[in-house]
N, C-alpha and C positions, 0 to 999 in steps of 0.2 A: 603380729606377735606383741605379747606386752612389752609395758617398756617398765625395766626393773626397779622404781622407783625407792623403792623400799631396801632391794640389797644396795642401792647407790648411797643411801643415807646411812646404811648399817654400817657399811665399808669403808666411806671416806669421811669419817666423821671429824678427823681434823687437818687443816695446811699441812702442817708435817708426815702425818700418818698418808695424806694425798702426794704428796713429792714423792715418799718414799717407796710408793706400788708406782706410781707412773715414769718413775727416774730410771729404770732398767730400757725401759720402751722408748722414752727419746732420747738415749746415749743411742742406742742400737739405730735410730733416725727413722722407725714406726711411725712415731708422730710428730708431727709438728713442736717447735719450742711456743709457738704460740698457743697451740690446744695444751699444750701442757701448764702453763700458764692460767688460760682460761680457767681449765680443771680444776688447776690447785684456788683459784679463788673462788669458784662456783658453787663445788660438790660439799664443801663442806661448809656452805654460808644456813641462814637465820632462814630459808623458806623451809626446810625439814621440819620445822616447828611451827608453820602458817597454819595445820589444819587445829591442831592441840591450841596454839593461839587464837582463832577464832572461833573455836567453839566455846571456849569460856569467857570469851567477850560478848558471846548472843548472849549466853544464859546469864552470867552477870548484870547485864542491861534488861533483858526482859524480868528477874527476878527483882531489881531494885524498882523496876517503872509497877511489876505490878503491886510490887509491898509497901513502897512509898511514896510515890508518885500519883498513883491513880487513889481516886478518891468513889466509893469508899474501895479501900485497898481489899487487894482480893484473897482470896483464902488459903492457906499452906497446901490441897489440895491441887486450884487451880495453879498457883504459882509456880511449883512441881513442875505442871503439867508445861507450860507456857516456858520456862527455864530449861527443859529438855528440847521443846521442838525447835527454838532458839538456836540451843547449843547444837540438836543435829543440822539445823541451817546451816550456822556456823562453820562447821566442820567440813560442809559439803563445799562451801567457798573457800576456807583454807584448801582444801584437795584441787582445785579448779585452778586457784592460786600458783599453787606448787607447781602442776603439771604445766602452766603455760610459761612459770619459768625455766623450764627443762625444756620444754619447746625452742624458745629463744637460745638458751645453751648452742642444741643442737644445730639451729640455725649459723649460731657464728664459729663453728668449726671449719678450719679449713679442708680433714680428710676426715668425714663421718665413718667413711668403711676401716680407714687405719686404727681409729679410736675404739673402733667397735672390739676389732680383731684385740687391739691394745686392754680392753677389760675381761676380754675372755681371758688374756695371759695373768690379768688379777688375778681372776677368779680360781685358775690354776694357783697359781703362788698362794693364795692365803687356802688351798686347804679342797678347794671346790669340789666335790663328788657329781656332779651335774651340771650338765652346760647352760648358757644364759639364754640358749633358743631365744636371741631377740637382735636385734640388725637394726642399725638406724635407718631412718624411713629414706634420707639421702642418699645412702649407701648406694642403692641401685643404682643412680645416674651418679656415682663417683666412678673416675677409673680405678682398676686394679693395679698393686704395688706388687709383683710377682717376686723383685730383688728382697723386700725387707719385708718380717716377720717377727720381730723385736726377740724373744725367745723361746717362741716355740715353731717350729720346722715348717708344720703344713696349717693353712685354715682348722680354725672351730672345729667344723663339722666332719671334717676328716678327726683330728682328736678324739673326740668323744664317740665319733661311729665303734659299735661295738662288732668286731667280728663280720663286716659285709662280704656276703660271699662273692667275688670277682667273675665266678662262672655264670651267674645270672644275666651277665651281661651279655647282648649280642655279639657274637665275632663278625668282624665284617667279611664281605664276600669275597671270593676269590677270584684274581686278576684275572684268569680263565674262562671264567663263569661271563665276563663282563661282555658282551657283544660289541666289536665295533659300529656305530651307528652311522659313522659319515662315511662309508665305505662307497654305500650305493650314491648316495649324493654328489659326494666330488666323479663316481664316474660321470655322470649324468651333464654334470658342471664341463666337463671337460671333452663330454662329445657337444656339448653346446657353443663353448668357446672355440674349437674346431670348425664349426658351422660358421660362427661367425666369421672368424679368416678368412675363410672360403667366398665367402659372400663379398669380402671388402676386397679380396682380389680381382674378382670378375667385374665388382664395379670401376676397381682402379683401372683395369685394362680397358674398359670403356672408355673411361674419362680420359686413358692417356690417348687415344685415336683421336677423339676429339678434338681434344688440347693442341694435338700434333698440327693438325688442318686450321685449330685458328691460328696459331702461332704462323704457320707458314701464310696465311691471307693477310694477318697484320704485319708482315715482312715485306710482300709483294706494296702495299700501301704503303709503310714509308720509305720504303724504296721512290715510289711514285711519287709524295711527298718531296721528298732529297731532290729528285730533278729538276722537277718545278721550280726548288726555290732556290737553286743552281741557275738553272737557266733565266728567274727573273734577276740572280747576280749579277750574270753577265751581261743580261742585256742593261742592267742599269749603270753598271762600268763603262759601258761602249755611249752611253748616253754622255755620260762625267767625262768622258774622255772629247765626244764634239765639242759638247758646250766650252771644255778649256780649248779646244783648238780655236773656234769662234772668238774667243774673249779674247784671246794670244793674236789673232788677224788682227781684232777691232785696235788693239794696243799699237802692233805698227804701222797704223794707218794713221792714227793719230799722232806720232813719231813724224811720220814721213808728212805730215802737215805741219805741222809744227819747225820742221827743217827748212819748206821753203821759205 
């Protein structure tokens, strides 16, 4: 959609006359204080006048290079000629101009779709018979402000829609109508997970048989174990116990030498 370059210049032609259409929209907190800001220094600056400016800077320049500059100077015919294609240069560079400072504008807004909605509420206030059918290119990847509407109720395009008839539209289907889909599937689900039960019981009853007989074989073994190392106890206590009886003999024998 275009972009309204021309109502923007007609409209906010001064800082004041710009405060004054955008100051209803951010009391209401639509926009940003810094888009509004930006605006009031922006919309009504010196590039509305870039293209009117440099077209009369081609044609000036080429008009003075061909009548007194060039030698021999060229004719009122050609100079005409050379003075307009100049100035439509010109003019074509001021419009290039302009628009890529409105580019930049919209670059440094904070909420491009707020600002957007915020000049369609202009364009209502001063008078507007038709919408601005135009949306910043940002717009789309901003989110939506559903709370604030600065002062008018619904979106633009709800506004201006003349008379849309509501019955065009499809009704949706009826809860009725809607067939449950997982009906067959969870039975399905649920004679399978049945199956599985089944399956892990008959294993578990195996394994506990099993389990049972090793359990009972490694009971008998340390069982077997325990006695063993009971009985090598014993007999190594009854060992301990010679050897001191021995040592206790050798002792009074040496006593009993020693006495005579």
């Amino acid at each position: 959609m275009a972009y309204p370059i021309q109502w923007l210049d007609a409209t906010f032609n001064t800082r004041a006359r710009t405060e004054e259409l955008l100051r209803p929209d951010v009391e209401s907190e639509l926009i940003t204080p810094h888009d509004f800001q930006l605006a009031a220094a922006f919309l009504p600056g010196l590039h509305r006048y870039w293209p009117y400016g440099y077209a009369m800077l081609g044609s000036g320049a080429a008009a003075g290079y061909a009548r007194f500059y060039r030698r021999p100077p060229a004719s009122l015919n050609r100079t005409s000629l050379l003075a307009t294609v100049a100035g439509f240069l010109g003019a074509t560079y001021g419009q290039f101009r302009r628009a890529k400072a409105h580019w930049t504008f919209t670059q440094l807004l904070d909420d491009p779709l707020a600002f957007s909605q915020a000049l369609e509420n202009v364009n209502q206030r001063t008078g507007g018979v038709r919408p601005l059918t135009w949306t910043l290119q940002r717009a789309k990847d901003a989110p939506g402000r559903e709370d604030v509407h600065g002062d008018v109720p619904r979106p633009a395009e709800d506004v201006w829609a003349s008379g849309t008839d509501s019955a065009t539209q499809p009704e949706p289907a009826p809860k009725s109508a809607q067939v449950p889909a997982t009906s067959v599937s969870e039975t399905t689900l649920k004679n399978r997970w049945e199956e599985i039960r089944a399956a892990n019981a008959r294993k578990a009853g195996q394994s506990s048989s099993w389990d049972a007989l090793r359990q009972n074989h490694e009971r008998s073994r340390m069982q077997g174990q325990n006695g063993a190392a009971g009985a090598d106890r014993l007999s190594g206590e009854t060992d301990r116990a010679q050897e001191q009886a021995q040592f206790d003999a050798l002792l009074e024998a040496e006593r009993r030498i020693a006495s005579r």
